[in-house]
C-alpha positions as CSV (number, residue, x, y, z in Angstrom):
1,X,-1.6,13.5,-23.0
2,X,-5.7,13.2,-22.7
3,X,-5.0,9.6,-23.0
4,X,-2.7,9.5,-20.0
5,X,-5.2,11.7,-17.8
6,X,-8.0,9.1,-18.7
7,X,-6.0,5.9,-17.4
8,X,-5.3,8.1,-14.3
9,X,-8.7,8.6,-13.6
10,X,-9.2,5.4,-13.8
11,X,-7.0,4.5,-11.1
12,X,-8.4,3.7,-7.8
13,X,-6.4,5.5,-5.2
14,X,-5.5,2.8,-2.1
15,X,-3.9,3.9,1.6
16,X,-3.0,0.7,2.8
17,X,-2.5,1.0,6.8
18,X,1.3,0.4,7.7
19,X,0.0,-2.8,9.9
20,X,-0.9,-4.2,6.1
21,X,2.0,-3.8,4.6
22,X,3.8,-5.1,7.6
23,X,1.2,-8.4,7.4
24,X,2.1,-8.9,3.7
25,X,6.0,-8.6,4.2
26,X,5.6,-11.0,6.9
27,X,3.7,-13.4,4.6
28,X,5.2,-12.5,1.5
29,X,2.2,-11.5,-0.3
30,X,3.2,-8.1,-1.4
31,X,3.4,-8.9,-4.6
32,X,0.0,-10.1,-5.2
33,X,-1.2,-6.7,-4.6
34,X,1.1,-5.0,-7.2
35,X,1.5,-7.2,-10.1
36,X,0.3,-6.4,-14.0
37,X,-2.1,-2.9,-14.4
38,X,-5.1,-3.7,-11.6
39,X,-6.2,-0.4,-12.0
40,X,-4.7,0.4,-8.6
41,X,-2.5,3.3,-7.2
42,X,-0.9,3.0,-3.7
43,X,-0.2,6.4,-1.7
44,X,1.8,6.8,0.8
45,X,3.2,9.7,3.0
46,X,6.2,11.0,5.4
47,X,4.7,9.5,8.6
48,X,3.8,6.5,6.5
49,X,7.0,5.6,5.6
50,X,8.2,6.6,9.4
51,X,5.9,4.6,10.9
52,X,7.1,1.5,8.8
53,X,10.5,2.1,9.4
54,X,10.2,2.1,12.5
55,X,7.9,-1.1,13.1
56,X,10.4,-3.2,11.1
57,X,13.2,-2.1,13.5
58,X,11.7,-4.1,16.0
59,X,13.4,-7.5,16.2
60,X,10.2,-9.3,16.6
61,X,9.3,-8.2,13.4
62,X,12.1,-8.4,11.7
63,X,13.0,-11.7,12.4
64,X,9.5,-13.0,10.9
65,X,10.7,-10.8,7.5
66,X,12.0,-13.4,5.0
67,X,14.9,-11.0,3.3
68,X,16.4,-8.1,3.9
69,X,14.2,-5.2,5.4
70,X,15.8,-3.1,3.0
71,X,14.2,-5.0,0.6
72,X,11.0,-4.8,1.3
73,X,11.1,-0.5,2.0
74,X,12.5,-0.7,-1.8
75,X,9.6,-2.7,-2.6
76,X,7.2,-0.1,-1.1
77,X,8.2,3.3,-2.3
78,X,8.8,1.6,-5.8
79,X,5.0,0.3,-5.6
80,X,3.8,3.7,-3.8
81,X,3.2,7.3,-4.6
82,X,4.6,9.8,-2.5
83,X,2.1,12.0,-1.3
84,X,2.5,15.7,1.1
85,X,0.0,15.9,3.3
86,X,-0.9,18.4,5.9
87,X,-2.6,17.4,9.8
88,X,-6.0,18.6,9.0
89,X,-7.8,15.1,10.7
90,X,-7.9,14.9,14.4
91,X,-10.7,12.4,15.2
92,X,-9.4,8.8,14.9
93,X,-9.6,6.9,18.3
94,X,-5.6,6.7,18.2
95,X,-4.2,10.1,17.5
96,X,-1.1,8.3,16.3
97,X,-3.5,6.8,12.9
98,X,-5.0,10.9,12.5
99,X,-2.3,10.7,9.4
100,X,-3.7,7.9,7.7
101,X,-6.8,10.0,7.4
102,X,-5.3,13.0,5.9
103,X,-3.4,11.1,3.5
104,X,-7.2,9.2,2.5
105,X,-9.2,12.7,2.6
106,X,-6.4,14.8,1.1
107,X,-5.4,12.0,-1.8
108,X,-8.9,11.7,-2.0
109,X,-8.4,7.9,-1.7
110,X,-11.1,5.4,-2.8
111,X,-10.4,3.1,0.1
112,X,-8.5,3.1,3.4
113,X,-7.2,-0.4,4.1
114,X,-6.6,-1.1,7.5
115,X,-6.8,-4.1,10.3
116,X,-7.0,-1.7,13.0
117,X,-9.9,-1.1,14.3
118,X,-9.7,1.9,15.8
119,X,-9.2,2.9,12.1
120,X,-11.7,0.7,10.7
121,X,-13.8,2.3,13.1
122,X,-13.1,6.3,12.2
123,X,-16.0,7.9,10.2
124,X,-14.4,9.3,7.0
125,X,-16.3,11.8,4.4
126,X,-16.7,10.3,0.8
127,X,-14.8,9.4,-1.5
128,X,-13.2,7.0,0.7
129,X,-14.4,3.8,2.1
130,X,-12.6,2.4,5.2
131,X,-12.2,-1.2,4.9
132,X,-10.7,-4.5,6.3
133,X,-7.5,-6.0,4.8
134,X,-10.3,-9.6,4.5
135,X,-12.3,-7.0,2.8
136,X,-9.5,-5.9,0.5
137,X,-8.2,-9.1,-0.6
138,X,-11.6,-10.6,-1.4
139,X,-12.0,-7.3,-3.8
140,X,-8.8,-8.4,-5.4
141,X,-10.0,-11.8,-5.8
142,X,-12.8,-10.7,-7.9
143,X,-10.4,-8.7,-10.2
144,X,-8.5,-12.3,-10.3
145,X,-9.8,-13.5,-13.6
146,X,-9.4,-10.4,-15.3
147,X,-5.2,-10.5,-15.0
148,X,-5.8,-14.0,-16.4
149,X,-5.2,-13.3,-19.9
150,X,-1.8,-12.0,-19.0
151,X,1.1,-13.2,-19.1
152,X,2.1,-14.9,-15.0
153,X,3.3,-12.6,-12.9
154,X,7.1,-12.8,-11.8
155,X,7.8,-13.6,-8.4
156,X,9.3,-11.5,-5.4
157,X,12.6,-12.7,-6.2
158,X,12.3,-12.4,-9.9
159,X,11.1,-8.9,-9.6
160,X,14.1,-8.1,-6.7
161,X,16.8,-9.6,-9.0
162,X,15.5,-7.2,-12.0
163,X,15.1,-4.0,-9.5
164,X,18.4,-4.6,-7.8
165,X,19.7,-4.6,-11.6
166,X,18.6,-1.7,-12.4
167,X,19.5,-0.2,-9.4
168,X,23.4,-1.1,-9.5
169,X,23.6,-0.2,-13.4
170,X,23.2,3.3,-12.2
C-alpha cells in the first residue's frame, strides 16, 4: 500500500476548464491528454460536469462533435476523478467560474487549465498555477519523449470499441 500512496503523490492533479474539454471534443484531441501513465490526474466536480452537459446541448456545439455526445461525457468521467467540493471561492471576474476555483483550492490542484480569461486572470493561493490550454499542451509536449518507449497509444475509436465492450458485458 506505501507503494500505491507514493505513485499518488506523484500525480499531478489537473482542473481542466469545461471550455477545454469542449475544444478537445471538438478537435478530437482528448485522447492525447489521457493516454499511457503521464503522471497526470484529472478532477472534476458536480457543476463541472453540469456545466458540460449543458454546453454540448447546444446544437452549435454539438453539431461540430464528431460522435455521439454520449460518448464523449463517458470519455470524461472515465478519464476524471470525481471530486465534492464546497463554494468557499467567490472572487473570479465571472461568478459562474467561482467553482472551478474551489475544485483547484480544495483538490489542491497543481494547475487550473483554462482559455478563459477571466479565469486565467483570477489570483489563486499555491499550490495551483493558472494556466492557458497553449500553455498546457506545450507542457505535454515536453513529456512527449518520455511516453516514447511505450507501446502507441490506441486511438479514440479503439479505445471506445474496448469501453463500450466492457460496458455491455455488464
Amino acid at each position: 500500500m506505501q507503494k500505491q500512496r507514493k505513485s499518488k503523490s506523484k500525480n499531478k492533479k489537473i482542473v481542466i476548464d469545461v471550455n477545454v474539454w469542449l475544444s478537445m471534443f471538438m478537435t478530437n484531441t482528448q485522447s492525447d491528454f489521457v493516454r499511457g501513465d503521464i503522471g497526470m490526474v484529472f478532477v472534476r466536480s458536480n457543476e463541472m460536469t453540469e456545466e458540460l452537459l449543458n454546453k454540448m446541448s447546444v446544437t452549435k456545439i454539438d453539431s461540430r462533435l464528431v460522435y455521439n455526445p454520449k460518448l464523449y461525457i463517458n470519455f470524461y468521467n472515465s478519464n476524471t476523478v470525481f471530486v465534492k467540493t464546497k463554494k468557499e471561492f467567490f472572487d473570479c471576474r465571472d461568478p459562474d467560474d467561482n467553482y472551478l476555483f474551489d475544485l483547484a483550492i480544495q483538490t489542491k490542484a497543481d494547475y487550473l487549465v483554462s482559455g478563459d480569461d477571466g479565469v486565467l486572470d483570477t489570483p489563486i493561493p499555491p499550490p495551483t498555477k493558472v494556466i492557458s490550454y497553449t500553455q498546457f499542451k506545450e507542457m505535454f509536449e515536453i513529456q512527449k519523449p518520455l511516453l516514447n518507449d511505450k507501446p502507441k497509444s490506441q486511438g479514440f475509436l479503439d479505445w471506445l470499441k474496448k469501453d463500450l465492450a466492457k460496458f455491455f458485458k455488464k
